[in-house]
C-alpha positions as CSV (number, residue, x, y, z in Angstrom):
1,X,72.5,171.1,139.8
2,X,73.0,168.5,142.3
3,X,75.5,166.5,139.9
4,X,77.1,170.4,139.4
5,X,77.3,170.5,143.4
6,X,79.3,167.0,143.4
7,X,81.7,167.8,140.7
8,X,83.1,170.5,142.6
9,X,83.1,168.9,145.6
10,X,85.1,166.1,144.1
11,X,87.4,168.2,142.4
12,X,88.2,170.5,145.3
13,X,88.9,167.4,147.0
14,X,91.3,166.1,144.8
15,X,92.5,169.6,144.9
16,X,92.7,169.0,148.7
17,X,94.5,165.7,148.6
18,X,97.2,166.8,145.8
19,X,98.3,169.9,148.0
20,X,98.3,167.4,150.8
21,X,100.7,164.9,148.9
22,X,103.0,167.8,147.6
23,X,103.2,169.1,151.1
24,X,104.5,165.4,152.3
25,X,106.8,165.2,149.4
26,X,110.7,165.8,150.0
27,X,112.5,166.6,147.2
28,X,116.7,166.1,147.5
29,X,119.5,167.1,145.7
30,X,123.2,165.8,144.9
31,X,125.7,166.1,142.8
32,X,129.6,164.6,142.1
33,X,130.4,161.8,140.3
34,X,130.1,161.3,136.6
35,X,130.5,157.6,137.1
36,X,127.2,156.9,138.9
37,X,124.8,159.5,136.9
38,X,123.1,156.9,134.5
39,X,122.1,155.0,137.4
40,X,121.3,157.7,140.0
41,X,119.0,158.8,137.7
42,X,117.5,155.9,136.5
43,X,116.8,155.2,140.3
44,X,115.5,158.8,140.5
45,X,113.1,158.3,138.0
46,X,111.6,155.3,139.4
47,X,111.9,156.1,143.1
48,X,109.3,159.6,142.3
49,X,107.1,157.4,140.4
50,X,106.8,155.1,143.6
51,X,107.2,157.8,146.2
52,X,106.2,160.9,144.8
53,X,109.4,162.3,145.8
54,X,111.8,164.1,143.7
55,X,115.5,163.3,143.6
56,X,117.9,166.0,141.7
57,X,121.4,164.5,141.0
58,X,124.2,166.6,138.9
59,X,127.2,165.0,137.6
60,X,129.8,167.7,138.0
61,X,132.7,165.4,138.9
62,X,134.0,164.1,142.1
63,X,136.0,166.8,143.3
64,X,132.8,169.1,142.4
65,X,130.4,167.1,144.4
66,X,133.3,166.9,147.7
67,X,132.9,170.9,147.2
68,X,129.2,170.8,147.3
69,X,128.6,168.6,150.6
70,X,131.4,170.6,152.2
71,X,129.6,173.8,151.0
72,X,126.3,172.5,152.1
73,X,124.8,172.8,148.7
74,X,123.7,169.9,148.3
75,X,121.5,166.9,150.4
76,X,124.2,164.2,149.5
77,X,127.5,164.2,147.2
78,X,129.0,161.8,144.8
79,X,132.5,160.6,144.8
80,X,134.3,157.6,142.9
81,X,137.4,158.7,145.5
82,X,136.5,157.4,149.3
83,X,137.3,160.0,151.7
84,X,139.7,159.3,153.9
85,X,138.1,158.3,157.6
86,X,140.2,161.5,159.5
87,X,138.2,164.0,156.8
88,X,134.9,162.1,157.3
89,X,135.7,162.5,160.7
90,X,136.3,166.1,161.3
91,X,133.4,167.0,158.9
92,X,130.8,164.5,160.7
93,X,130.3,162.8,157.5
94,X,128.8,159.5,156.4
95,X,130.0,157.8,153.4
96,X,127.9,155.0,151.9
97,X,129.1,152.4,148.9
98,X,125.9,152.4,146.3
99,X,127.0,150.6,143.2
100,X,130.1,149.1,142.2
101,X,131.6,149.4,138.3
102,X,134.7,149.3,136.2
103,X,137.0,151.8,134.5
104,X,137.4,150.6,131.3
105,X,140.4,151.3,128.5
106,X,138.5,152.2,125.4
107,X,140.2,152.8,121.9
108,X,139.7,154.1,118.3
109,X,142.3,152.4,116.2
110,X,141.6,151.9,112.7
111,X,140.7,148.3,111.6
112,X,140.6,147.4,115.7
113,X,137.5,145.4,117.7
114,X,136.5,145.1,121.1
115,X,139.3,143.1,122.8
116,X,141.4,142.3,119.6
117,X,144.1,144.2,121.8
118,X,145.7,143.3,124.5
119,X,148.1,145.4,126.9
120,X,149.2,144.6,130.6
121,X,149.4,146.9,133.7
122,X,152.9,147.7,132.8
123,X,152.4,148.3,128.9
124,X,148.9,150.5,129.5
125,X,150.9,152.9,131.8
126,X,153.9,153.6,129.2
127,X,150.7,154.7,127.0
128,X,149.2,156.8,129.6
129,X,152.3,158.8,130.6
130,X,153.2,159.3,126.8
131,X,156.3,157.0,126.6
132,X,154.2,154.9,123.6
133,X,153.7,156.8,121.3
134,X,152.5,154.5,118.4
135,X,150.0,152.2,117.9
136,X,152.7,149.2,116.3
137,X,155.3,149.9,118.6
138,X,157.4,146.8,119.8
139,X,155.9,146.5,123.2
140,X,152.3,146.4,122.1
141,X,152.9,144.3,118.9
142,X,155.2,141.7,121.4
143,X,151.7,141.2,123.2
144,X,149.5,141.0,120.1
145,X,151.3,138.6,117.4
146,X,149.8,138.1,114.7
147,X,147.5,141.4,115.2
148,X,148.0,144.0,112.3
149,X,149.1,147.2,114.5
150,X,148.6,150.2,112.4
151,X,151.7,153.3,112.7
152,X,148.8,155.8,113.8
153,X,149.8,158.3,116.6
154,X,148.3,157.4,119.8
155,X,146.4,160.4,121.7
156,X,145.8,160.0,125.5
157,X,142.5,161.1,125.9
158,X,141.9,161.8,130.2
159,X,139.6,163.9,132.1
160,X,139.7,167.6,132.4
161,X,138.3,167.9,135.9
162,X,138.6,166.7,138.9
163,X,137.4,162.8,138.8
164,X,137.0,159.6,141.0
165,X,136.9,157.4,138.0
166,X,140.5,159.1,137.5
167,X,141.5,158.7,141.1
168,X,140.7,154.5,140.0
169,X,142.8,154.8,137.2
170,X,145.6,156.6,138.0
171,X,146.1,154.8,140.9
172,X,145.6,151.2,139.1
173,X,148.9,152.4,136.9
174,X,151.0,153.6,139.8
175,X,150.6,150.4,141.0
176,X,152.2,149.0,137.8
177,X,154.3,151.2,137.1
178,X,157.0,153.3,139.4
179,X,157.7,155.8,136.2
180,X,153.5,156.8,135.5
181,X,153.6,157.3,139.7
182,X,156.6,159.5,139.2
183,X,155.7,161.2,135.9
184,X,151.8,161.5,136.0
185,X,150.8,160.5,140.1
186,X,147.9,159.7,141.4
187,X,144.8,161.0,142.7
188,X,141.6,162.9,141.4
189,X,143.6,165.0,139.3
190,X,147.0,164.3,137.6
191,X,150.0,165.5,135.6
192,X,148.9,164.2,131.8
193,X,151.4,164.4,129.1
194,X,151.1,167.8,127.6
195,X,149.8,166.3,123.9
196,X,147.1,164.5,125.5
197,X,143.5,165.9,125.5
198,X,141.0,166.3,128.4
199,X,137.3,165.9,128.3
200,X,134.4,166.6,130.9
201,X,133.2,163.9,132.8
202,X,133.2,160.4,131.3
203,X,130.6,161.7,128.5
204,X,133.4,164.1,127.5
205,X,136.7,161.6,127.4
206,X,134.0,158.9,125.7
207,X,133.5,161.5,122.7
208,X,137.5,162.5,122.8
209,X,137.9,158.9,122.2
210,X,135.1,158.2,119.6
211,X,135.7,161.4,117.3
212,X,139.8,161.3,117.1
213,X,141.4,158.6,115.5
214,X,144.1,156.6,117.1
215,X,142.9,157.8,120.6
216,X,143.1,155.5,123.8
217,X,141.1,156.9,127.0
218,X,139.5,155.9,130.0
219,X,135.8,155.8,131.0
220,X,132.8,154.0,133.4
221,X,132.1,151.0,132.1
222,X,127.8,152.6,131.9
223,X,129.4,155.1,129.6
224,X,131.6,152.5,127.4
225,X,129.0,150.2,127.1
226,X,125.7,153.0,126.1
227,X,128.7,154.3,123.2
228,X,129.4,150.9,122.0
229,X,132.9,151.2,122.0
230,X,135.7,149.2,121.9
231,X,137.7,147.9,124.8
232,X,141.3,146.4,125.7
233,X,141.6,143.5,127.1
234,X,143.7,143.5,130.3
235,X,146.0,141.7,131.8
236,X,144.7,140.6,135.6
237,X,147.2,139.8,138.3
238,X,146.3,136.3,137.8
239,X,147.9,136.5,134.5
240,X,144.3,136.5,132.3
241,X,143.1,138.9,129.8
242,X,139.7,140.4,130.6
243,X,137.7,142.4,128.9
244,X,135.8,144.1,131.4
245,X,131.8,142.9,132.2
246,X,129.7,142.3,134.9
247,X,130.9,139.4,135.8
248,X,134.4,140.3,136.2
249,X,133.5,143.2,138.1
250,X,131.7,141.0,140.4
251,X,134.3,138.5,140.8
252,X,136.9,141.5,141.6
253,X,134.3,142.6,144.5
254,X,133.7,138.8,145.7
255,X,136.3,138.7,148.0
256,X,136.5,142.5,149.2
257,X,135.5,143.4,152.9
258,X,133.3,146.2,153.1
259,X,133.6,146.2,157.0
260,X,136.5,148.9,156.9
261,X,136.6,152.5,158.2
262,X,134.8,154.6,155.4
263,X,133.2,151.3,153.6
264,X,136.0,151.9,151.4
265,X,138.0,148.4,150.6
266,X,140.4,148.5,147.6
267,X,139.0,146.9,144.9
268,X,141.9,147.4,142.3
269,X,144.1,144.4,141.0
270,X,142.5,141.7,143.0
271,X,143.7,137.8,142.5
272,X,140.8,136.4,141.5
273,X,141.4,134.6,137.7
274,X,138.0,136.4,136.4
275,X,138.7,139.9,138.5
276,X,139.0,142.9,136.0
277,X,141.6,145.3,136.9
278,X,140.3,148.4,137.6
279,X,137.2,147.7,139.9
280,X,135.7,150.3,142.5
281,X,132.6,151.5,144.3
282,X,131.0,155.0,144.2
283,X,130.5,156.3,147.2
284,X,127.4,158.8,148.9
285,X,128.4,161.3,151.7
286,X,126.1,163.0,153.7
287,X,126.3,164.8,156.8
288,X,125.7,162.7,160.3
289,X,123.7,165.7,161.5
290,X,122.2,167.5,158.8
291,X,120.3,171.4,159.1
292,X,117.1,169.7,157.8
293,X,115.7,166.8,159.1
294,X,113.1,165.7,156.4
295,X,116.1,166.5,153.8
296,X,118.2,163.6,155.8
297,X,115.7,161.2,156.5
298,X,114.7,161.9,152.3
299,X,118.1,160.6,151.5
300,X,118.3,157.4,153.7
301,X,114.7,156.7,151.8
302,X,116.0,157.3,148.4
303,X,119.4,155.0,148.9
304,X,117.0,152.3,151.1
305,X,113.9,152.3,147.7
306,X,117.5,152.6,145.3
307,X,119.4,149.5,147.4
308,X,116.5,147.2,147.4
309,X,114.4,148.1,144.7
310,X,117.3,148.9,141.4
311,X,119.6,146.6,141.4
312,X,117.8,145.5,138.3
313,X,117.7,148.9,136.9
314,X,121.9,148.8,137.8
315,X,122.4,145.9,136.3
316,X,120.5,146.7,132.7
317,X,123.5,150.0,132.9
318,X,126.0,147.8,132.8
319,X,127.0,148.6,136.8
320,X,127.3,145.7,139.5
321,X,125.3,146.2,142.5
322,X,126.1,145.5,145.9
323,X,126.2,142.2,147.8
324,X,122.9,141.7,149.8
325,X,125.0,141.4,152.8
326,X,127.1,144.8,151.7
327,X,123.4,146.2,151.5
328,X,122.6,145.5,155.0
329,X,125.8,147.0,156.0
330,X,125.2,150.0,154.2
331,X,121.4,150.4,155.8
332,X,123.2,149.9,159.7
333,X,125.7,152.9,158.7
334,X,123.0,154.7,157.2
335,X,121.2,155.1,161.1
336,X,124.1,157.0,162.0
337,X,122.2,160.0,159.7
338,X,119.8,161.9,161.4
C-alpha cells in the first residue's frame, strides 16, 4: 500500500512538473522564404529538443511572409529580399541577417554534368529572357569548345510566386544585362517569357527542372544540392568560373559590411577571384514592439540558440553561416525587440 501511496505521489508530480514546463514553454510561428526552410527547420528541431519550445516556420515565399508580419500573423517573417530601411521604418520593424546562401543555375541537358557548362553574366541573361533559345546555339558553344551542345529546346523554368531568391536573381542579370532589365525587370516578381514555366517555391522550380528535359532554372543552393542536380559554372567578375559551394559563397560574403541600414549589404557580383555570383543573406523581421511580450522575447531566443548553436547544422545544408562578428552584430540589433 505504502509503495501504492508513492507511485501516485510520484506520478502526480511528474504530472505537476510537465504542466509546469508546458506552461513556461513559448511556442512561435513564421513563415516567408523558401530559401531558408531546410535550415529554419533543422534549427527548429534542435532548438525544442534543447528548450522545450516549439518553433513553427512555413515556407510560403517572400512576398507571402512580408504579408504575414505586416498582417500580424505571424511572430517573425522570412524574406530573401531586404526591406528597404524607410518601410522598416514606418512599420517599426527589425530585420535580422540569419544565414547566407547562393542561387544557383541548375540544368537538365541531355549527356550534361555538373559544371561541364559554362555561361557568363551576359550569356545566362539572353537565356533567361528567352533570346537563346537552344542548347548549341553560337553563344553558348563559343564559351564551351570542345563541349558537345545538344539542339534541345531550352525551357526557362522560374518561380511562380512572389520570391526573394528571385529578387537575387533577377537582379544579378539586370546587372549584366540592360535588355533582361528592360524585358524581364527586377524584383520579387518579374515579366518571364511567356513559354517559360513557373514552379512554387524552390522545391517547385527544382522539380520543373529535374522532370523536363532541356530545362535551365534557378534555385537555393540547400535545394540544388539535397536534388543532386547539376549546376553551371559561372563566370565571376574576376573573370573565373565557379561552380557554386560553400566556399565561394563565403568568399563573396568576406568582404561585405553588414554595418548598413537594414543589415542588408549587396552581396551580388563581388571581386573576389573565388566569389560566386549570385550570393545573398536571408533576412528575419519582427516587429520592435510586438502585442506579446513572451512571443518577442521567444524569437530573440530562438535566433540567439539558432546563431550560436547551428551553424553546424547550416553548414551540413549546404548554407554559409554568418561571420562570428556579423553574429554579434545581429544579437546588438536584436535588443531593439521587446
Amino acid at each position: 500500500m505504502n509503495t501504492q501511496r508513492t507511485l501516485v505521489k510520484l506520478s502526480t508530480l511528474v504530472a505537476a512538473m510537465s504542466l509546469s514546463l508546458s506552461a513556461l514553454a513559448v511556442d512561435i510561428t513564421g513563415a516567408g522564404a523558401t530559401f531558408p526552410y531546410a535550415v529554419y527547420t533543422k534549427w527548429a528541431e534542435a532548438y525544442k529538443g534543447a528548450t522545450g519550445n516549439q518553433v513553427n516556420y512555413q515556407g510560403i515565399g517572400s512576398s507571402g511572409g512580408v504579408k504575414q508580419i505586416k498582417a500580424k500573423t505571424v511572430n517573425f517573417g522570412g524574406s530573401d529580399a531586404p526591406l528597404k530601411t524607410t518601410l522598416l521604418d514606418s512599420m517599426n520593424l527589425v530585420q535580422i541577417p540569419t544565414v547566407m546562401g547562393a542561387v544557383t543555375i541548375v540544368v537538365n541537358v541531355p549527356g550534361i554534368k555538373s559544371g561541364e557548362i559554362k555561361l557568363d553574366g551576359p550569356t545566362a541573361a539572353e537565356i533567361f529572357r528567352g533570346a537563346i533559345t537552344k542548347w548549341n546555339h553560337p553563344a553558348i558553344a563559343k564559351l564551351n569548345p570542345g563541349l558537345k551542345l545538344p539542339a534541345t529546346a531550352i525551357t526557362v523554368s522560374h518561380r511562380s510566386d512572389g520570391s526573394g531568391t528571385t529578387y537575387a536573381f533577377s537582379n544579378y542579370m539586370a546587372k549584366q544585362s540592360m535588355a533582361f532589365k528592360r524585358d524581364v525587370g527586377a524584383g520579387n516578381t518579374v515579366n518571364w517569357p511567356v513559354n517559360a514555366v513557373g514552379g512554387k517555391g524552390n522545391p517547385g522550380v527544382a522539380a520543373n527542372v529535374q522532370k523536363i528535359s532541356g530545362t535551365i532554372g534557378y534555385v537555393d543552393i540547400a535545394d540544388a544540392m539535397k536534388n543532386n542536380m547539376t549546376f553551371v559554372a559561372l563566370k565571376n567578375k574576376a573573370g573565373k568560373y565557379i561552380v557554386p559551394n560553400q566556399s565561394s559563397v563565403a568568399d563573396a560574403a568576406a568582404g561585405a559590411d553588414f554595418n548598413v541600414p537594414g543589415m542588408a549589404p549587396d552581396l551580388l557580383d563581388q571581386s573576389h577571384k573565388n566569389a560566386w555570383p549570385i550570393t545573398s543573406a536571408t533576412f528575419a523581421l519582427v516587429y520592435e514592439k510586438g502585442e506579446d511580450a513572451a512571443k518577442q522575447k521567444g524569437v530573440v531566443e530562438f535566433f540567439t540558440w539558432s546563431l550560436n548553436n547551428g551553424q553546424k547544422m547550416a553548414e551540413e545544408l549546404g548554407f554559409v553561416p554568418l561571420p562570428a562578428n556579423v553574429v554579434k552584430m545581429v544579437e546588438a540589433e536584436m535588443k531593439k525587440i521587446k
